[in-house]
Backbone as CSV, one residue per row, in Angstrom:
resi,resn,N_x,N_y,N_z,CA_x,CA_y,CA_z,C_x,C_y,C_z
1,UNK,0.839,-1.177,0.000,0.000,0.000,0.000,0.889,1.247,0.000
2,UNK,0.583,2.164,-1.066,1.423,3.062,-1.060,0.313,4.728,-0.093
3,UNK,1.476,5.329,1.092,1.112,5.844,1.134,0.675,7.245,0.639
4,UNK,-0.015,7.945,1.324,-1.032,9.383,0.534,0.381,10.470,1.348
5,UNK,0.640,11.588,0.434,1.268,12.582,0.530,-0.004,14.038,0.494
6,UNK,0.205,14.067,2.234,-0.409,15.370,1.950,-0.424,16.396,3.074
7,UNK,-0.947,17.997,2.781,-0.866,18.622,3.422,-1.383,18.791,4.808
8,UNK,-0.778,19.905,6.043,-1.614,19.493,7.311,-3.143,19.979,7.103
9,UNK,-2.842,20.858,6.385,-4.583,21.591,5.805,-5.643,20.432,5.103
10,UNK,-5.013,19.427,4.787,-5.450,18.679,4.028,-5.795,17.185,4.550
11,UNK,-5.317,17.054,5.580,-5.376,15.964,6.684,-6.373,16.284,7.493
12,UNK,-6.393,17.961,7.909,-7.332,18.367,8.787,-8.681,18.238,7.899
13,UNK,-8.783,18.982,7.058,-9.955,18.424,6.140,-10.652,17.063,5.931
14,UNK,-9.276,15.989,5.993,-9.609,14.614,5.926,-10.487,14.439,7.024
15,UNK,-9.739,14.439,8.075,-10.321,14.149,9.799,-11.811,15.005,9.656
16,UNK,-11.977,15.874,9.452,-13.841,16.658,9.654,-14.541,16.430,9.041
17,UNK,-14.216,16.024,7.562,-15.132,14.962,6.811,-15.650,13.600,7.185
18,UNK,-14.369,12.870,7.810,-14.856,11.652,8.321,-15.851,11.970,9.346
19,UNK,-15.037,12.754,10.074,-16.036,13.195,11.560,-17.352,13.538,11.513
20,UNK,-17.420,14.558,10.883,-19.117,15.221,10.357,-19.812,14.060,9.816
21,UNK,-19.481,12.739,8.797,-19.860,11.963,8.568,-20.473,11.055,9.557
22,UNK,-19.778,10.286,10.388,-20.510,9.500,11.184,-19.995,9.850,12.124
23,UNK,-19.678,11.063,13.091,-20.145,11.553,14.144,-21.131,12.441,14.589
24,UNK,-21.310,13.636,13.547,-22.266,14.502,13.778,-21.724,15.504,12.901
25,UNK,-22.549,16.828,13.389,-21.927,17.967,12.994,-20.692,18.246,13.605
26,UNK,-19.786,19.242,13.322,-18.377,19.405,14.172,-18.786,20.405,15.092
27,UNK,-18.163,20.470,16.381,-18.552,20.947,17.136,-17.809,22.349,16.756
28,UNK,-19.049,23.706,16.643,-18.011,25.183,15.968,-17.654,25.594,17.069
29,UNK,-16.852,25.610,18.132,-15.478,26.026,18.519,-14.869,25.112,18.925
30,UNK,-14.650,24.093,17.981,-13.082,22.704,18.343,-12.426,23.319,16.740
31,UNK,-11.085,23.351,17.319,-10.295,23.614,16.488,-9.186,22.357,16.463
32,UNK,-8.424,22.039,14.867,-8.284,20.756,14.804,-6.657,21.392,13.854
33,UNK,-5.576,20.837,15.038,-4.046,21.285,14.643,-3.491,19.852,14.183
34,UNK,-2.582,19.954,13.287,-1.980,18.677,12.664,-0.290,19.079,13.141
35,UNK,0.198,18.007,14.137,1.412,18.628,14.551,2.776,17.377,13.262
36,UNK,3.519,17.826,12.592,5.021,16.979,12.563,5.428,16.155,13.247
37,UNK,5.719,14.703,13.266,6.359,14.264,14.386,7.369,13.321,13.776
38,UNK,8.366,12.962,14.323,9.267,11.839,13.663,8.941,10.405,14.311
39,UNK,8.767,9.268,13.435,8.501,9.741,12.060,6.909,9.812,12.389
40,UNK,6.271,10.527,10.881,4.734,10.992,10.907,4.559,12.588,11.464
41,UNK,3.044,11.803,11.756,2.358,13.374,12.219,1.283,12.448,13.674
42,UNK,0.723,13.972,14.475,0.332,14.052,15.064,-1.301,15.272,15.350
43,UNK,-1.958,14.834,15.880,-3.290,15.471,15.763,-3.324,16.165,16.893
44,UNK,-3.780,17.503,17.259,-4.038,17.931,18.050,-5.894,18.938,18.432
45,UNK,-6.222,18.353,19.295,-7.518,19.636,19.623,-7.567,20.739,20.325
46,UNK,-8.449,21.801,20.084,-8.204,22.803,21.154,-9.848,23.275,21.115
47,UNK,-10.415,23.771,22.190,-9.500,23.543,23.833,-10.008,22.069,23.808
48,UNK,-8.893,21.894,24.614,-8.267,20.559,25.026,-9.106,20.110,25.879
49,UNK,-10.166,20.271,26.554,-11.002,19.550,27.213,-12.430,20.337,26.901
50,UNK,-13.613,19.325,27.029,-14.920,20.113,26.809,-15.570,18.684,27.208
51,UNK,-16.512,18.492,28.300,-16.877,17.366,28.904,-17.995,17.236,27.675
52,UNK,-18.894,18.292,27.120,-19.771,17.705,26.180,-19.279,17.278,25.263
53,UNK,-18.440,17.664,24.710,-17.724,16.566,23.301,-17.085,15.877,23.050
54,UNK,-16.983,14.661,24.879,-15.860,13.731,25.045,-15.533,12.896,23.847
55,UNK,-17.097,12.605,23.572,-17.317,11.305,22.628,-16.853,11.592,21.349
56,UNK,-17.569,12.674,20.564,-16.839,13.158,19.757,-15.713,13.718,19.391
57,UNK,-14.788,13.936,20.510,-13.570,14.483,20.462,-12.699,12.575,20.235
58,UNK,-12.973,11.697,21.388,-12.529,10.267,21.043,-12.541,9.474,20.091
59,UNK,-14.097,10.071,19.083,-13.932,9.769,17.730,-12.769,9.796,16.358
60,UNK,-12.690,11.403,17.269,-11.867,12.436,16.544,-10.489,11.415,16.137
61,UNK,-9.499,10.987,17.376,-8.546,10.588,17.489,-8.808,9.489,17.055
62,UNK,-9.733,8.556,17.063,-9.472,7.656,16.515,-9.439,7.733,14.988
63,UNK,-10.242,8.496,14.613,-9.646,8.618,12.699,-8.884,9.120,12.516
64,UNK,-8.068,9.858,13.296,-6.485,10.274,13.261,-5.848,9.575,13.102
65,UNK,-5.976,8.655,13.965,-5.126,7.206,14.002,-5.222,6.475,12.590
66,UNK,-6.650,5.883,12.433,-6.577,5.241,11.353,-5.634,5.747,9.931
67,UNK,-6.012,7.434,9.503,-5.220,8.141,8.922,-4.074,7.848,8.885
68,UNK,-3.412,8.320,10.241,-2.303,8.003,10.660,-0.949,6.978,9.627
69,UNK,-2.061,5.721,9.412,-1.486,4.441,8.487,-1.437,4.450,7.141
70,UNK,-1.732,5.714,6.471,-2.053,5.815,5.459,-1.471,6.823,4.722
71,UNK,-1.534,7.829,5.942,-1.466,9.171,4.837,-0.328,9.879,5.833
72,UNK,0.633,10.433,4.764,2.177,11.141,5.404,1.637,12.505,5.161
73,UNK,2.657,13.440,6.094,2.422,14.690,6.069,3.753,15.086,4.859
74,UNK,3.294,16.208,4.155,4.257,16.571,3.186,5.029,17.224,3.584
75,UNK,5.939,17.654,3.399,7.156,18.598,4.167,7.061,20.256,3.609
């Protein structure tokens, strides 16, 4: 499997599509950072805690993850 080359703008896009899909609407003030990491990338939320959108925030990370296996961040 070859992986996907792409931007953090473009990862973040990935992740809210999935999300809005079969989680819900996105919650409008979660903001969704794509950090660099060696090797890969890393997902970040802000703010970082909100007890109503546990579930959906746990969603969140988990299609990060899945992503994660697939798709590289471009440099």
């Amino acid at each position: 499997m070859t992986d996907e080359l792409r931007t953090a703008s473009e990862i973040a896009s990935l992740i809210k599509a999935r999300a809005t899909s079969s989680l819900g609407p996105w919650p409008r003030d979660l903001q969704i950072y794509i950090f660099s990491e060696t090797p890969g990338w890393r997902c970040g939320l802000s703010p970082a805690t909100q007890e109503s959108d546990a579930e959906y925030r746990d969603g969140i990370l988990g299609i990060a993850k899945q992503l994660q296996r697939t798709v590289k961040l471009a440099p």
